[in-house]
Structure formats: C-alpha cells, structure tokens
VEXFI-661221 format. One line per field, with one value per residue (C-alpha): residue number from 0; x, y, z. Coordinates in steps of 0.001 Angstrom, whole numbers, padded with zeros to 6 digits. Example, Ala and Ser with C-alpha at 12.3 -4.5 7.8 and 13.67 -1.06 7.14 Angstrom:
BEGIN
nr (0:1);
X (012300:013670);
Y (-004500:-001060);
Z (007800:007140);
END
This chain:
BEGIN
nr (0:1:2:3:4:5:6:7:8:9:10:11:12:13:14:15:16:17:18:19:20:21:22:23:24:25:26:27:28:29:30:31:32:33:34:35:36:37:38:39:40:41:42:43:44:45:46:47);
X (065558:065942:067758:069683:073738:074200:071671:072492:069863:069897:066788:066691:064752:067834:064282:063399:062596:064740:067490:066770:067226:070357:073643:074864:072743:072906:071129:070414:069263:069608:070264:073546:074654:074740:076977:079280:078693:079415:082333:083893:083198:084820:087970:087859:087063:089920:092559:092262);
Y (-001719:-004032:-006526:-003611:-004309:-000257:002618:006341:009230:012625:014620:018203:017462:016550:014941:012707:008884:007688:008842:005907:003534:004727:004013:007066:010169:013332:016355:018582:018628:015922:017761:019744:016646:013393:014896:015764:011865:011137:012666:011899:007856:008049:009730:006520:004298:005987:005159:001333);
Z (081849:084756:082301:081027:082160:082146:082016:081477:081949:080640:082223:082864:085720:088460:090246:087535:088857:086455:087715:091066:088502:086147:087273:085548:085703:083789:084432:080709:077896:075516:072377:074360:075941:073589:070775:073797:075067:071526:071187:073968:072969:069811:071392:073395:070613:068677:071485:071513);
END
C-alpha cells in the first residue's frame, strides 16, 4: 500500500489500523457500502 497513490477502507470497526493509513476511511460493511461506492462512480463516469 505505501506505493498505492490513493487508498480507501471500509471496516466496521471505526478502530481498525487501517484506517491510519487510508486517506479515505469508511466505517460499514462492505457488502452495503461498495455497490453504493459503485454507483455513485458510474454517475461520475457518466457525466464526463
């Protein structure tokens, strides 16, 4: 990860370690949040 240009965490644990290393954090549950991550991305995707 330390050659990584961006990292994201999802964790329900808001005391995870990872989250001192992400630069964006999110605290859930994976299978709740991605296809809402996902979404949101293609919007994005879909407006340039």
């Amino acid at each position: 990860m330390s050659s990584s240009d961006l990292v994201i965490a999802i964790n329900k644990d808001h005391d995870a370690p990872i989250f001192s290393v992400a630069d964006f954090g999110i605290v859930g549950d994976i299978f709740t949040v991605l296809p809402e991550v996902i979404e949101e991305v293609k919007k994005i995707q879909a407006e340039r």
